[in-house]
N, C-alpha and C positions, 0 to 999 in steps of 0.2 A: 486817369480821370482827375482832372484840375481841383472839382469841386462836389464829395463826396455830397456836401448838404445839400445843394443846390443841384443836381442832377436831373438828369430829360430822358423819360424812354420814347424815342421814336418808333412809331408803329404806321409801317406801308403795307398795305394792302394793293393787291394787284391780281393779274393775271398770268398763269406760268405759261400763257404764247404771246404776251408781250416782250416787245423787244426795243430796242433804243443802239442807234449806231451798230445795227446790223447781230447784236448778240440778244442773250435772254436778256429783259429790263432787269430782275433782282439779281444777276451778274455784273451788270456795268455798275448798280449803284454798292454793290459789297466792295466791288471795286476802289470805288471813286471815296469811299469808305475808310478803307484799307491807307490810300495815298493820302488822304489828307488825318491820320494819324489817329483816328478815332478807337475807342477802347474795344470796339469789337461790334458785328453786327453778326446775325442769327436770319437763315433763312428757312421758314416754318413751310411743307405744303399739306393742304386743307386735304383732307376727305371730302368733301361738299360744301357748298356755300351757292351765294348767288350775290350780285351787286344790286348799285341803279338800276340795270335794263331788266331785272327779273329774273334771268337767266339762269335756269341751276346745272353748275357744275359741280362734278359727281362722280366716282369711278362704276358710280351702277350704271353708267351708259360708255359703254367701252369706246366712242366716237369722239365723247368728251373726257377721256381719262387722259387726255395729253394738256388739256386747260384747263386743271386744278387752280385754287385760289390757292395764293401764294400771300405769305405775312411775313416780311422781315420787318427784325427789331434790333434797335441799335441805342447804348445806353452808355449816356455820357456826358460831361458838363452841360448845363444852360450854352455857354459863351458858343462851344463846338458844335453845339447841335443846332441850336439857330445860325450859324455859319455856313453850316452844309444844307440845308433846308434852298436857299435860292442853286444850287448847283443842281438839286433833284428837281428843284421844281419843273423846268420845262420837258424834262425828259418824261416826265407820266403825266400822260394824256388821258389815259382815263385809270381810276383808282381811288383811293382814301388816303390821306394825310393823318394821323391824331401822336400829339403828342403830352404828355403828362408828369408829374411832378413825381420823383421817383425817389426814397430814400436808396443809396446802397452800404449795404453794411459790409460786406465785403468784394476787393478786387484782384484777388492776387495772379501772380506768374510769377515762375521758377526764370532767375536767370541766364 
């Protein structure tokens, strides 16, 4: 991370049977993640939730326990995070974007 002060937690929200270039969407973008050098990205899935259309997905209906709501977060400079931002954006088609001003007080790895 460039810039501990100045830091961005990206927070995607999706759906875990979207997909983008043929794999899961929050696979290609952990991915896409990874290659362009970023301090790490986190892939959360929901017990239940629902979007825009209403929709609740939910492991209490066994039909929809395969499209759980899916949250990765990825946390790291302003400069990097608004960099990778146009490279996801056309891939999620339907979803939520937010992004926020993030103190980090620690980042370590062992080398």
């Amino acid at each position: 991370m460039n810039s501990i002060a100045d830091g961005r937690l990206l927070r995607i929200f999706i759906d875990e049977s979207d997909k983008h270039a043929g794999i899961p969407l929050y696979d290609w973008i952990v991915k896409q993640a990874r290659e362009r050098r970023l301090s790490g990205a986190t892939v959360l899935r929901g017990l239940e939730g629902f979007g825009a259309h209403g929709h609740l997905h939910t492991v209490k209906f066994l039909r929809q326990a395969t499209d759980l709501p899916i949250v990765i977060e990825i946390v790291d400079s302003r400069e990097k995070i608004e960099a990778f931002l146009p490279i996801i954006e056309g891939a999620i088609t339907e979803g939520l974007v937010t992004l926020e001003e993030v103190e980090a007080r620690f980042f370590r790895a062992e080398s």
